[in-house]
matplotlib code that plots the C-alpha trace (Angstrom):
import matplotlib.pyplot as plt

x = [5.1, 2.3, 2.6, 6.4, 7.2, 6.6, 3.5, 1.8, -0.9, -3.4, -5.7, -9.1, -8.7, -10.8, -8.3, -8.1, -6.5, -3.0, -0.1, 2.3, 5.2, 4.9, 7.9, 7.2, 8.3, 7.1, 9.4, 7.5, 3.9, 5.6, 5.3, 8.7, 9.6, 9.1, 6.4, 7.1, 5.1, 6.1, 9.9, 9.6, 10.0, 9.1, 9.3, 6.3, 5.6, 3.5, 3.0, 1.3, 0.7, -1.8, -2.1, -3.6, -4.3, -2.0, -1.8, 0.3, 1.2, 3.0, 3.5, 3.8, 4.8, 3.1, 0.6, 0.4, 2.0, -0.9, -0.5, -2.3, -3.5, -3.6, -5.6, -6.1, -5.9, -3.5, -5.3, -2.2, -1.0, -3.5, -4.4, -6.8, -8.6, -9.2, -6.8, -7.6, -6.7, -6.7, -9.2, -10.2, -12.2, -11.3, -10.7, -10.2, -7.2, -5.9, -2.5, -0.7, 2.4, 4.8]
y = [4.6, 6.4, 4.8, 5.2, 7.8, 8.2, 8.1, 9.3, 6.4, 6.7, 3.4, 3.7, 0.3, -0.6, 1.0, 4.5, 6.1, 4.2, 5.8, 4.9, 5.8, 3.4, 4.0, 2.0, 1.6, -0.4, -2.9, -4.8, -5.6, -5.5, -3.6, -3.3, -1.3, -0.8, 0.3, 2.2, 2.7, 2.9, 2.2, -0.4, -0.6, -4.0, -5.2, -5.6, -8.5, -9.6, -6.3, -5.9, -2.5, -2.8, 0.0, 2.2, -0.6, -1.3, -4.2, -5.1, -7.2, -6.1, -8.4, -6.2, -7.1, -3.9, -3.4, -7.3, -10.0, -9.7, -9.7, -6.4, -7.4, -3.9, -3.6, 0.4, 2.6, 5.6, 8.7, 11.9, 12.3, 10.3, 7.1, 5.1, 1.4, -1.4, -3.2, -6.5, -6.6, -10.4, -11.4, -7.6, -7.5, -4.5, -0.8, 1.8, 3.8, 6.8, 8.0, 10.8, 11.4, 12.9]
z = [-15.0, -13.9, -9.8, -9.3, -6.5, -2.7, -1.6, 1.7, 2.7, 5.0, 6.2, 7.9, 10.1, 13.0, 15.3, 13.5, 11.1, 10.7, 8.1, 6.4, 3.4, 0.0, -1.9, -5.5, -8.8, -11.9, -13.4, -16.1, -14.9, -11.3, -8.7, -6.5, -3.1, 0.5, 2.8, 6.0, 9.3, 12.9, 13.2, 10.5, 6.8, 4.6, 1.2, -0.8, -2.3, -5.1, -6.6, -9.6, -12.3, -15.0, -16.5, -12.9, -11.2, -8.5, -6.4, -3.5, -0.2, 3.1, 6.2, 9.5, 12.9, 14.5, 16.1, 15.7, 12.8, 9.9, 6.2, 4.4, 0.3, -1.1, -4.1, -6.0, -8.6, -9.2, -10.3, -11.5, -7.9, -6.0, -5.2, -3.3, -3.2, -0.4, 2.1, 3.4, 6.9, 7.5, 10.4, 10.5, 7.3, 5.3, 5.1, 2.5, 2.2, 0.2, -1.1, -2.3, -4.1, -1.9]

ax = plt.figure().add_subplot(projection="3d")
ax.plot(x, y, z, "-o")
ax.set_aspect("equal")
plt.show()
């Protein structure tokens, strides 16, 4: 599927650039893996593949507890789309295949 792989991601928050390591894979119209940033890697949940559409959610505990909705599209070895940050609004971010 065209997402699977390990992916370099880079968010433009409020607070800076923040990165982080998506390692996904497409089972069905779902998206499955784990998301890695600062010490700590979580499961993704709700992930979704449509075609290059790509959706996904990731609760953190750093810098502070918050849910981030991912929501993009996955162009050869790039990728990039929107993150809801909770109470922070939104930011873009942008991926490559590692």
């Amino acid at each position: 599927m065209a997402v699977d792989g390990t992916w370099n991601l880079t968010m433009d928050t409020p607070m800076g650039e923040r990165s982080s390591t998506l390692v996904v894979k497409a089972v069905g119209g779902k998206l499955e893996g784990t998301q890695s940033a600062e010490g700590q890697t979580s499961n993704i949940v709700e992930g979704t593949c449509d075609g290059n559409a790509v959706g996904w959610k990731v609760s953190i505990t750093q810098p502070m507890p918050l849910t981030l909705e991912f929501s993009g599209a996955v162009d050869g070895d790039a990728m990039s789309g929107g993150v809801q940050l909770g109470m922070f609004g939104s930011s873009p971010f942008r991926a490559t295949r590692g």
